[in-house]
FIVEX-630824 format. One record per residue (C-alpha): residue number from 0; z, y negated, x negated. Coordinates in steps of 0.25 Angstrom, whole numbers. Layout:
! residues N
NODE  pami     pz     py     px
NODE   NUM      Z      Y      X
...
***
This chain:
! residues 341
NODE  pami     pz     py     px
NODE     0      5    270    266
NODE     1     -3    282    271
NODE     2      0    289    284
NODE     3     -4    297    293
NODE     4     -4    298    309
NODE     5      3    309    315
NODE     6    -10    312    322
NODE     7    -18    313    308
NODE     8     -6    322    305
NODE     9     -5    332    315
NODE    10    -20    334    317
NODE    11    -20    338    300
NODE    12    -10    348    303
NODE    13    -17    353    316
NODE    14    -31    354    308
NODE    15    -27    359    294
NODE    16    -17    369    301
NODE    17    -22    385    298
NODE    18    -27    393    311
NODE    19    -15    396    319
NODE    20     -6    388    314
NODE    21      6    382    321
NODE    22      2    366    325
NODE    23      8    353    326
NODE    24      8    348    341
NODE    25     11    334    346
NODE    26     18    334    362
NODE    27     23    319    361
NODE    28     20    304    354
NODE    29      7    303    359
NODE    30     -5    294    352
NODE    31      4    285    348
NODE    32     13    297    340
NODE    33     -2    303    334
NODE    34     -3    289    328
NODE    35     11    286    321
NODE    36      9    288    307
NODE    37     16    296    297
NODE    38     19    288    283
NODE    39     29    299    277
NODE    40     24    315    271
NODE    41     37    322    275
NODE    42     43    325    288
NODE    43     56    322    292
NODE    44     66    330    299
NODE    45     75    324    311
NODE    46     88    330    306
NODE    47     98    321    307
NODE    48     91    311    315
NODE    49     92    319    329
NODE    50    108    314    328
NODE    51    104    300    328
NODE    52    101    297    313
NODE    53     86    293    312
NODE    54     88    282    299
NODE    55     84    293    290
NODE    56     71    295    297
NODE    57     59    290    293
NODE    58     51    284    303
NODE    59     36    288    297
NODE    60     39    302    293
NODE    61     35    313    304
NODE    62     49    320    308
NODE    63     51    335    311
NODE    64     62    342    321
NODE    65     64    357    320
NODE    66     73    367    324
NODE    67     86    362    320
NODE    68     84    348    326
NODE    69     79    355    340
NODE    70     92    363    341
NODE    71    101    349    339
NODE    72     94    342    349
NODE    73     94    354    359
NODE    74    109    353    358
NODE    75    111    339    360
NODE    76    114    333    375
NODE    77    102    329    381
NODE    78    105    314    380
NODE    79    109    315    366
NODE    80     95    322    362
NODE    81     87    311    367
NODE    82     95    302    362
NODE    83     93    307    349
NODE    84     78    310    351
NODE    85     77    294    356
NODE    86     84    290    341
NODE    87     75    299    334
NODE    88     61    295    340
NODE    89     65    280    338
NODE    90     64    282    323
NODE    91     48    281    326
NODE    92     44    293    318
NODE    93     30    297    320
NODE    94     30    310    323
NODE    95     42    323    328
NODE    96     38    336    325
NODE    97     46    349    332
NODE    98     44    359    324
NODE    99     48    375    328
NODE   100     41    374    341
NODE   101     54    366    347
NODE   102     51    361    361
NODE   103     55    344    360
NODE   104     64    338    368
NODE   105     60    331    381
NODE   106     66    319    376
NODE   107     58    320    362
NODE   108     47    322    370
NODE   109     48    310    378
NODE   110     53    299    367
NODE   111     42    303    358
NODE   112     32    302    367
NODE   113     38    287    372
NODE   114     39    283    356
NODE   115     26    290    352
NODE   116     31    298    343
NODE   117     24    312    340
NODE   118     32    325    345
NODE   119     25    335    338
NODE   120     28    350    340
NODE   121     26    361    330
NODE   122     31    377    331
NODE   123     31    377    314
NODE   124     44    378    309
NODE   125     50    364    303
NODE   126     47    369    288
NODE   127     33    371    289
NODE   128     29    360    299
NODE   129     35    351    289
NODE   130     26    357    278
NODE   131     13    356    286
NODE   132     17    342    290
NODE   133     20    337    276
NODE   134      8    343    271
NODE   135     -2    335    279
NODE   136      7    322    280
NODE   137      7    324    261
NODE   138     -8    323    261
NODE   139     -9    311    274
NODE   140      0    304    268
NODE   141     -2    306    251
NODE   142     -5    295    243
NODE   143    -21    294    241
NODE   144    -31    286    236
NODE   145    -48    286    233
NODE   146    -55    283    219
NODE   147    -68    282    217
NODE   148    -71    294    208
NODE   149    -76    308    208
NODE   150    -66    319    209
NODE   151    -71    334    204
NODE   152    -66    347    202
NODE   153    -66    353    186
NODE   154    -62    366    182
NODE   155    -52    362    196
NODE   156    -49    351    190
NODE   157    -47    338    198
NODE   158    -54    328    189
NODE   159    -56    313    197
NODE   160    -68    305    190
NODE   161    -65    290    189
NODE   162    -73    278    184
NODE   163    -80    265    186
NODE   164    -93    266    195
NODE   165   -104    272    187
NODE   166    -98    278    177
NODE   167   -102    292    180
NODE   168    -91    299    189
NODE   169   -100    303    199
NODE   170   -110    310    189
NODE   171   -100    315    181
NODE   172    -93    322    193
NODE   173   -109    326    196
NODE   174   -109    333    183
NODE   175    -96    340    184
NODE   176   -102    344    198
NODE   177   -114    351    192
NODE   178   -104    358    181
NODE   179    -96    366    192
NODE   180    -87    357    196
NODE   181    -82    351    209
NODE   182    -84    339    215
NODE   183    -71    334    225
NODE   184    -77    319    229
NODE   185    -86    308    222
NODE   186    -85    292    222
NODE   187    -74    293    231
NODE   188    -61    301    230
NODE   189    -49    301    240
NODE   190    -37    305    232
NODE   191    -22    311    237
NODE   192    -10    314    233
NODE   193     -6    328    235
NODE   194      6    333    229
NODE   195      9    332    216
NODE   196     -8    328    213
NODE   197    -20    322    220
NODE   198    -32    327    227
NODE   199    -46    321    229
NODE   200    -56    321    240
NODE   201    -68    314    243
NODE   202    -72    308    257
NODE   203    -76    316    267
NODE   204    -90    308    268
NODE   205    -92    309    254
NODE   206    -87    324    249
NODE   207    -96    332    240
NODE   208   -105    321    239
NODE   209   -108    314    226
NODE   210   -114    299    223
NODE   211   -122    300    210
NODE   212   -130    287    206
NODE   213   -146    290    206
NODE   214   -144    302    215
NODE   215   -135    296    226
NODE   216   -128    307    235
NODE   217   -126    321    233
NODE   218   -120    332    240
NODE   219   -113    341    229
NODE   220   -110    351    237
NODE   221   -124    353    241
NODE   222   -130    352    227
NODE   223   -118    361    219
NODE   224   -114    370    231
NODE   225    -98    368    236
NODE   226    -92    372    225
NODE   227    -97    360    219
NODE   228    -86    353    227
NODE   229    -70    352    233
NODE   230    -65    343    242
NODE   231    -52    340    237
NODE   232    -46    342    222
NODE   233    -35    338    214
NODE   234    -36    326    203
NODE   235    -30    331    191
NODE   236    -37    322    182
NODE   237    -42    308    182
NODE   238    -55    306    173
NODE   239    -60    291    171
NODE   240    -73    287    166
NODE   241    -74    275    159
NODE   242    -87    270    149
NODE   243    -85    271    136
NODE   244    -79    260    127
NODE   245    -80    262    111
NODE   246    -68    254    110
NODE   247    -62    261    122
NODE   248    -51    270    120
NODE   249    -49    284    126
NODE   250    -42    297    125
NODE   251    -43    305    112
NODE   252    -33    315    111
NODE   253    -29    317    125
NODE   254    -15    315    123
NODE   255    -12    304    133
NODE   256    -11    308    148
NODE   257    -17    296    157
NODE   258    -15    296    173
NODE   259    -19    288    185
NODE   260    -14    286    198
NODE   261    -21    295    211
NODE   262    -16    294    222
NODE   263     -3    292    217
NODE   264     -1    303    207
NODE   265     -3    302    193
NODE   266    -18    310    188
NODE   267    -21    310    174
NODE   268    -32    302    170
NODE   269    -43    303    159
NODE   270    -54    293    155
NODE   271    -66    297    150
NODE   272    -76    287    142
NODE   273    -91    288    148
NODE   274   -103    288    139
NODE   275   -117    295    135
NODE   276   -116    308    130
NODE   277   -100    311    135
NODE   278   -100    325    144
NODE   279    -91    319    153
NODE   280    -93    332    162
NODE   281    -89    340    150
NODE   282    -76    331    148
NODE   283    -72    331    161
NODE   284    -73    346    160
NODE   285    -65    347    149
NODE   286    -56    337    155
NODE   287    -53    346    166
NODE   288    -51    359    158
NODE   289    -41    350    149
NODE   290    -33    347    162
NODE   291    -32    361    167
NODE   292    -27    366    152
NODE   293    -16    354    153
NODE   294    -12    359    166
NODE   295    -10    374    159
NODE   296     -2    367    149
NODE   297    -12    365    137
NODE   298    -14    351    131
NODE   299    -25    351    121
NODE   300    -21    336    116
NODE   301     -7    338    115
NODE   302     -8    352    108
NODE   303    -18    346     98
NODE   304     -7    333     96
NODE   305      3    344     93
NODE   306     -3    349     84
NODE   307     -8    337     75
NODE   308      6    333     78
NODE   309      9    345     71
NODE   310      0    345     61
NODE   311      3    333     56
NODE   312     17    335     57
NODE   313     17    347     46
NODE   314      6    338     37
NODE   315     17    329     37
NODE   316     28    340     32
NODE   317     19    345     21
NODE   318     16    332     16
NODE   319     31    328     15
NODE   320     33    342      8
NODE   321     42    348     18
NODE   322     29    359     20
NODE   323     23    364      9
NODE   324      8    362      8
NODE   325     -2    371     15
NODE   326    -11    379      5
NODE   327    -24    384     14
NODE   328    -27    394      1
NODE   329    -39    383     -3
NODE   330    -32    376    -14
NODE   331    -29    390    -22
NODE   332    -42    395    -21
NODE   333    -50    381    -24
NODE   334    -39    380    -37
NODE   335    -41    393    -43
NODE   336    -56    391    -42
NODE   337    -53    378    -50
NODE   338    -46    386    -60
NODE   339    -55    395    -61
NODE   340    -67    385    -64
***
Protein backbone atom coordinates (compact mmCIF):
# COMPACT_ATOMS: atom_id res chain seq x y z
CA UNK A 1 0.00 0.00 0.00
CA UNK A 2 1.69 3.44 -0.83
CA UNK A 3 1.74 6.26 1.52
CA UNK A 4 2.94 9.22 2.39
CA UNK A 5 3.92 11.11 5.71
CA UNK A 6 2.37 14.13 6.56
CA UNK A 7 5.74 15.75 6.70
CA UNK A 8 6.77 14.40 2.95
CA UNK A 9 3.23 16.19 2.34
CA UNK A 10 3.37 19.50 3.63
CA UNK A 11 6.95 20.10 2.65
CA UNK A 12 5.65 19.29 -1.40
CA UNK A 13 3.02 21.76 -1.14
CA UNK A 14 5.40 24.18 0.72
CA UNK A 15 8.08 23.80 -2.14
CA UNK A 16 5.84 23.47 -5.37
CA UNK A 17 3.72 26.25 -4.02
CA UNK A 18 4.03 29.63 -6.68
CA UNK A 19 5.74 32.87 -5.13
CA UNK A 20 3.44 34.27 -2.84
CA UNK A 21 1.29 31.90 -2.33
CA UNK A 22 -0.91 31.25 0.93
CA UNK A 23 1.03 28.19 2.98
CA UNK A 24 0.24 25.23 5.05
CA UNK A 25 1.48 25.61 8.75
CA UNK A 26 1.73 23.09 11.17
CA UNK A 27 1.12 24.72 15.25
CA UNK A 28 0.57 21.12 17.04
CA UNK A 29 1.24 17.15 16.79
CA UNK A 30 4.75 17.37 16.97
CA UNK A 31 7.52 14.82 15.38
CA UNK A 32 5.35 12.21 16.04
CA UNK A 33 2.39 14.00 13.79
CA UNK A 34 5.27 14.94 10.76
CA UNK A 35 5.62 11.14 10.78
CA UNK A 36 1.75 9.60 10.80
CA UNK A 37 1.23 8.36 7.35
CA UNK A 38 -1.55 9.04 4.98
CA UNK A 39 -2.85 5.91 3.01
CA UNK A 40 -6.17 7.75 1.49
CA UNK A 41 -5.89 10.59 -1.81
CA UNK A 42 -8.95 12.55 -0.63
CA UNK A 43 -9.64 14.68 2.52
CA UNK A 44 -12.25 14.38 4.59
CA UNK A 45 -14.50 16.83 6.12
CA UNK A 46 -15.42 16.54 10.03
CA UNK A 47 -19.19 17.39 9.59
CA UNK A 48 -21.17 15.46 11.34
CA UNK A 49 -18.39 14.11 13.55
CA UNK A 50 -18.11 17.35 15.80
CA UNK A 51 -21.76 15.87 17.48
CA UNK A 52 -20.07 12.92 18.46
CA UNK A 53 -20.49 10.51 15.46
CA UNK A 54 -16.87 9.53 14.24
CA UNK A 55 -17.85 5.84 12.82
CA UNK A 56 -17.81 7.35 9.48
CA UNK A 57 -14.38 8.64 9.73
CA UNK A 58 -11.64 7.24 8.22
CA UNK A 59 -8.77 6.83 10.29
CA UNK A 60 -5.82 7.26 7.47
CA UNK A 61 -7.52 10.06 5.47
CA UNK A 62 -6.17 13.59 6.30
CA UNK A 63 -9.40 15.49 7.74
CA UNK A 64 -10.32 19.24 7.17
CA UNK A 65 -12.59 21.90 9.30
CA UNK A 66 -13.59 25.22 7.75
CA UNK A 67 -15.84 27.78 8.46
CA UNK A 68 -18.97 26.05 9.21
CA UNK A 69 -17.53 23.53 11.74
CA UNK A 70 -15.72 26.68 13.58
CA UNK A 71 -19.04 28.54 14.13
CA UNK A 72 -20.70 25.03 15.78
CA UNK A 73 -18.13 24.65 18.01
CA UNK A 74 -17.80 28.40 18.98
CA UNK A 75 -21.47 27.94 20.03
CA UNK A 76 -21.01 24.96 21.94
CA UNK A 77 -20.56 25.24 26.07
CA UNK A 78 -16.98 25.12 26.71
CA UNK A 79 -17.18 21.46 28.31
CA UNK A 80 -19.24 20.25 25.70
CA UNK A 81 -16.56 21.40 22.92
CA UNK A 82 -13.92 19.67 24.36
CA UNK A 83 -15.80 16.93 24.77
CA UNK A 84 -16.27 16.69 21.51
CA UNK A 85 -12.82 17.71 20.29
CA UNK A 86 -11.49 14.66 22.93
CA UNK A 87 -14.07 12.22 20.68
CA UNK A 88 -12.80 13.51 17.32
CA UNK A 89 -9.01 13.31 18.09
CA UNK A 90 -9.59 9.71 19.31
CA UNK A 91 -10.41 8.54 15.77
CA UNK A 92 -6.23 8.62 15.30
CA UNK A 93 -6.46 10.63 11.96
CA UNK A 94 -3.16 11.69 10.90
CA UNK A 95 -3.54 15.08 10.38
CA UNK A 96 -6.41 18.55 11.09
CA UNK A 97 -6.27 21.05 8.96
CA UNK A 98 -8.19 24.63 9.82
CA UNK A 99 -8.64 26.19 6.67
CA UNK A 100 -10.02 30.16 6.36
CA UNK A 101 -7.41 31.37 8.67
CA UNK A 102 -9.60 30.18 11.76
CA UNK A 103 -7.91 30.52 15.08
CA UNK A 104 -7.95 26.50 17.02
CA UNK A 105 -9.37 25.97 20.10
CA UNK A 106 -7.15 25.79 23.21
CA UNK A 107 -8.47 22.47 23.89
CA UNK A 108 -7.79 21.29 20.02
CA UNK A 109 -4.53 22.64 20.63
CA UNK A 110 -3.87 20.73 23.65
CA UNK A 111 -5.40 17.18 22.80
CA UNK A 112 -3.37 17.06 19.53
CA UNK A 113 -0.40 17.93 20.62
CA UNK A 114 -1.04 15.05 23.73
CA UNK A 115 -2.09 12.32 20.90
CA UNK A 116 0.47 13.76 18.26
CA UNK A 117 -1.71 14.44 15.85
CA UNK A 118 -0.97 17.38 13.34
CA UNK A 119 -2.88 20.76 13.72
CA UNK A 120 -2.24 22.38 10.68
CA UNK A 121 -3.49 25.83 9.94
CA UNK A 122 -4.09 27.39 6.56
CA UNK A 123 -5.93 31.11 5.45
CA UNK A 124 -7.14 29.23 1.95
CA UNK A 125 -10.49 28.76 1.81
CA UNK A 126 -11.76 24.89 2.37
CA UNK A 127 -12.30 24.45 -1.66
CA UNK A 128 -9.01 25.24 -2.81
CA UNK A 129 -6.95 23.78 0.17
CA UNK A 130 -8.70 20.70 -0.57
CA UNK A 131 -7.71 20.83 -4.36
CA UNK A 132 -4.08 21.68 -3.58
CA UNK A 133 -4.04 18.80 -0.87
CA UNK A 134 -5.61 16.07 -3.19
CA UNK A 135 -3.44 17.17 -5.82
CA UNK A 136 -0.14 16.21 -4.18
CA UNK A 137 -1.72 13.27 -2.03
CA UNK A 138 -3.12 11.69 -6.27
CA UNK A 139 0.56 11.64 -7.27
CA UNK A 140 2.21 10.34 -3.61
CA UNK A 141 -0.13 7.90 -3.23
CA UNK A 142 -1.04 6.65 -7.34
CA UNK A 143 -0.25 3.23 -8.25
CA UNK A 144 3.46 3.02 -9.80
CA UNK A 145 5.76 0.65 -11.02
CA UNK A 146 9.47 0.43 -12.97
CA UNK A 147 10.11 -1.65 -16.30
CA UNK A 148 13.33 -2.02 -17.58
CA UNK A 149 12.73 -0.34 -20.99
CA UNK A 150 13.47 2.90 -22.87
CA UNK A 151 10.63 5.56 -23.03
CA UNK A 152 10.90 8.44 -25.95
CA UNK A 153 8.88 10.95 -27.17
CA UNK A 154 7.74 10.68 -31.04
CA UNK A 155 5.96 13.14 -32.92
CA UNK A 156 4.63 13.82 -28.78
CA UNK A 157 3.89 10.65 -28.71
CA UNK A 158 4.70 8.51 -25.60
CA UNK A 159 6.07 5.34 -26.95
CA UNK A 160 7.61 2.93 -23.97
CA UNK A 161 10.27 0.30 -25.73
CA UNK A 162 10.12 -3.15 -24.10
CA UNK A 163 12.15 -6.29 -24.81
CA UNK A 164 14.49 -9.02 -23.77
CA UNK A 165 18.21 -7.71 -22.84
CA UNK A 166 20.05 -7.23 -26.09
CA UNK A 167 17.55 -6.94 -28.32
CA UNK A 168 18.04 -3.55 -29.33
CA UNK A 169 15.97 -1.04 -27.16
CA UNK A 170 18.68 1.19 -26.20
CA UNK A 171 19.98 1.54 -29.84
CA UNK A 172 16.76 1.94 -31.18
CA UNK A 173 15.82 4.72 -28.84
CA UNK A 174 19.55 6.01 -29.81
CA UNK A 175 18.31 6.27 -33.31
CA UNK A 176 15.08 7.81 -32.65
CA UNK A 177 17.20 10.22 -30.69
CA UNK A 178 19.51 11.15 -33.58
CA UNK A 179 16.10 11.54 -35.96
CA UNK A 180 14.64 14.52 -33.78
CA UNK A 181 13.02 12.89 -31.11
CA UNK A 182 13.09 12.91 -27.47
CA UNK A 183 14.44 10.70 -24.97
CA UNK A 184 12.48 10.63 -21.25
CA UNK A 185 14.60 7.60 -19.49
CA UNK A 186 16.68 4.45 -20.57
CA UNK A 187 17.17 0.94 -19.12
CA UNK A 188 15.08 2.08 -16.16
CA UNK A 189 11.75 3.64 -16.13
CA UNK A 190 9.47 4.58 -13.12
CA UNK A 191 6.03 4.65 -14.22
CA UNK A 192 2.53 6.51 -12.46
CA UNK A 193 -0.64 6.67 -12.75
CA UNK A 194 -1.99 9.98 -13.15
CA UNK A 195 -5.60 10.26 -14.03
CA UNK A 196 -7.18 8.68 -16.56
CA UNK A 197 -3.10 7.64 -18.12
CA UNK A 198 0.41 7.00 -17.00
CA UNK A 199 3.66 9.09 -16.97
CA UNK A 200 7.36 8.09 -17.14
CA UNK A 201 10.31 9.26 -15.71
CA UNK A 202 13.73 8.05 -15.40
CA UNK A 203 15.89 8.11 -11.84
CA UNK A 204 17.30 11.13 -10.85
CA UNK A 205 20.91 9.44 -11.07
CA UNK A 206 20.54 8.15 -14.27
CA UNK A 207 18.34 11.12 -16.45
CA UNK A 208 19.45 11.92 -20.09
CA UNK A 209 21.96 9.30 -19.94
CA UNK A 210 21.93 6.41 -22.05
CA UNK A 211 23.77 2.78 -21.70
CA UNK A 212 24.84 1.80 -25.36
CA UNK A 213 26.75 -1.53 -25.53
CA UNK A 214 30.60 -0.97 -27.25
CA UNK A 215 30.20 2.71 -26.27
CA UNK A 216 29.17 2.63 -22.61
CA UNK A 217 27.60 6.03 -21.30
CA UNK A 218 26.40 8.89 -22.81
CA UNK A 219 25.20 12.22 -21.99
CA UNK A 220 22.34 12.98 -24.71
CA UNK A 221 21.82 16.12 -23.72
CA UNK A 222 25.39 17.00 -24.09
CA UNK A 223 25.72 15.28 -27.62
CA UNK A 224 21.97 16.35 -29.15
CA UNK A 225 21.51 19.67 -27.22
CA UNK A 226 18.27 19.68 -24.55
CA UNK A 227 15.74 19.42 -26.82
CA UNK A 228 16.90 15.98 -27.37
CA UNK A 229 15.15 15.19 -24.08
CA UNK A 230 12.03 15.50 -21.26
CA UNK A 231 11.84 14.49 -18.04
CA UNK A 232 8.54 13.19 -17.72
CA UNK A 233 5.94 11.87 -20.78
CA UNK A 234 2.84 10.16 -21.23
CA UNK A 235 2.75 6.36 -22.35
CA UNK A 236 0.36 6.04 -25.04
CA UNK A 237 1.77 3.13 -26.53
CA UNK A 238 3.62 -0.05 -25.56
CA UNK A 239 6.13 -1.24 -28.35
CA UNK A 240 7.74 -4.88 -27.76
CA UNK A 241 10.64 -6.23 -29.44
CA UNK A 242 10.71 -9.66 -29.92
CA UNK A 243 13.28 -11.82 -32.47
CA UNK A 244 11.79 -12.96 -35.42
CA UNK A 245 10.25 -16.43 -35.79
CA UNK A 246 9.13 -17.71 -39.42
CA UNK A 247 6.63 -19.68 -37.74
CA UNK A 248 5.82 -16.98 -35.36
CA UNK A 249 2.59 -15.13 -35.91
CA UNK A 250 2.20 -11.48 -35.82
CA UNK A 251 -0.14 -8.73 -36.76
CA UNK A 252 -1.21 -8.22 -40.29
CA UNK A 253 -4.05 -6.07 -40.66
CA UNK A 254 -3.95 -4.00 -37.59
CA UNK A 255 -7.51 -4.82 -36.66
CA UNK A 256 -6.85 -6.20 -33.24
CA UNK A 257 -6.15 -3.73 -30.29
CA UNK A 258 -3.73 -5.61 -27.66
CA UNK A 259 -3.09 -3.72 -24.03
CA UNK A 260 -0.94 -4.33 -21.06
CA UNK A 261 -1.06 -3.48 -17.74
CA UNK A 262 1.24 0.13 -16.40
CA UNK A 263 0.73 0.89 -13.37
CA UNK A 264 -2.65 -0.22 -13.23
CA UNK A 265 -4.10 1.37 -16.43
CA UNK A 266 -4.66 -0.36 -19.59
CA UNK A 267 -1.93 1.01 -22.58
CA UNK A 268 -2.12 -0.46 -25.87
CA UNK A 269 0.37 -2.67 -26.79
CA UNK A 270 2.28 -3.61 -30.02
CA UNK A 271 4.88 -6.28 -30.90
CA UNK A 272 7.19 -5.73 -33.43
CA UNK A 273 9.51 -8.92 -34.91
CA UNK A 274 13.45 -7.73 -34.96
CA UNK A 275 15.58 -8.73 -37.90
CA UNK A 276 18.36 -7.57 -40.47
CA UNK A 277 17.23 -5.08 -42.79
CA UNK A 278 13.70 -3.97 -40.80
CA UNK A 279 13.81 0.09 -40.08
CA UNK A 280 12.47 -0.36 -36.97
CA UNK A 281 13.08 3.55 -36.31
CA UNK A 282 10.89 4.14 -39.54
CA UNK A 283 8.21 1.77 -37.98
CA UNK A 284 8.22 3.14 -34.82
CA UNK A 285 7.65 6.48 -36.57
CA UNK A 286 5.03 5.31 -38.43
CA UNK A 287 3.61 3.78 -35.53
CA UNK A 288 3.40 6.98 -33.68
CA UNK A 289 1.83 9.08 -36.44
CA UNK A 290 -0.86 5.96 -36.66
CA UNK A 291 -1.52 6.72 -32.97
CA UNK A 292 -2.03 10.16 -33.27
CA UNK A 293 -4.61 9.75 -36.49
CA UNK A 294 -6.45 7.16 -34.17
CA UNK A 295 -6.72 9.57 -31.69
CA UNK A 296 -8.42 12.20 -34.26
CA UNK A 297 -10.60 9.58 -35.24
CA UNK A 298 -9.02 7.96 -38.38
CA UNK A 299 -8.39 4.13 -38.43
CA UNK A 300 -6.57 3.11 -41.52
CA UNK A 301 -7.25 -0.81 -40.89
CA UNK A 302 -10.76 -0.54 -40.20
CA UNK A 303 -11.59 1.91 -43.05
CA UNK A 304 -9.87 -0.50 -45.44
CA UNK A 305 -11.95 -3.82 -43.73
CA UNK A 306 -15.01 -1.55 -44.44
CA UNK A 307 -14.31 -1.36 -47.53
CA UNK A 308 -13.38 -5.02 -48.56
CA UNK A 309 -16.25 -5.84 -46.30
CA UNK A 310 -18.10 -3.89 -48.87
CA UNK A 311 -16.58 -4.87 -51.88
CA UNK A 312 -17.19 -8.15 -51.31
CA UNK A 313 -20.55 -7.64 -50.08
CA UNK A 314 -21.65 -6.09 -53.67
CA UNK A 315 -19.53 -9.11 -55.60
CA UNK A 316 -21.67 -11.13 -53.92
CA UNK A 317 -25.08 -9.26 -55.06
CA UNK A 318 -23.98 -9.32 -58.81
CA UNK A 319 -23.09 -12.81 -58.86
CA UNK A 320 -26.56 -13.81 -57.49
CA UNK A 321 -28.17 -11.40 -60.19
CA UNK A 322 -29.83 -8.86 -57.73
CA UNK A 323 -27.05 -6.08 -59.46
CA UNK A 324 -26.53 -6.28 -63.00
CA UNK A 325 -23.03 -6.75 -64.04
CA UNK A 326 -20.37 -3.72 -64.34
CA UNK A 327 -19.48 -3.07 -68.04
CA UNK A 328 -15.95 -0.86 -67.62
CA UNK A 329 -16.41 -0.04 -71.71
CA UNK A 330 -13.58 -2.81 -72.55
CA UNK A 331 -15.68 -5.57 -73.44
CA UNK A 332 -17.64 -3.34 -76.35
CA UNK A 333 -14.67 -2.02 -77.71
CA UNK A 334 -12.49 -5.40 -77.71
CA UNK A 335 -15.88 -7.14 -79.43
CA UNK A 336 -16.25 -4.78 -82.17
CA UNK A 337 -12.67 -5.08 -82.87
CA UNK A 338 -13.25 -8.83 -83.13
CA UNK A 339 -16.09 -8.14 -85.46
CA UNK A 340 -14.34 -6.12 -87.47
CA UNK A 341 -11.46 -8.58 -87.96
Amino acid sequence: MSAVTVGELFSHLASTAPAGAQAFRMVAGGVRGLQRSITEPTVQRVGVALTGHTEHLVPRRLQMMGRSEADYLARAPADVCHARLERLVAVGFPALVLTTGQTPPAALLTLCERAGIALVLTALESIEATARIQTALARWLAPRESRHAVLVEVFGVGMLLIGKSGIGKSELGLELVARGHRLVADDLVFLQQEGAGVVGHSPELTRHHMEIRGLGIINIKDLFGAAAVVDRAAVDLIVELVDWQADGEYERLGLETRHMDLAGIAVEHVTLPVRPGRSLSLIIEVAARNRLLQAQGTHSARAFAARLGAHIADGARRASGILPPVDDGDHGARGGDEGET
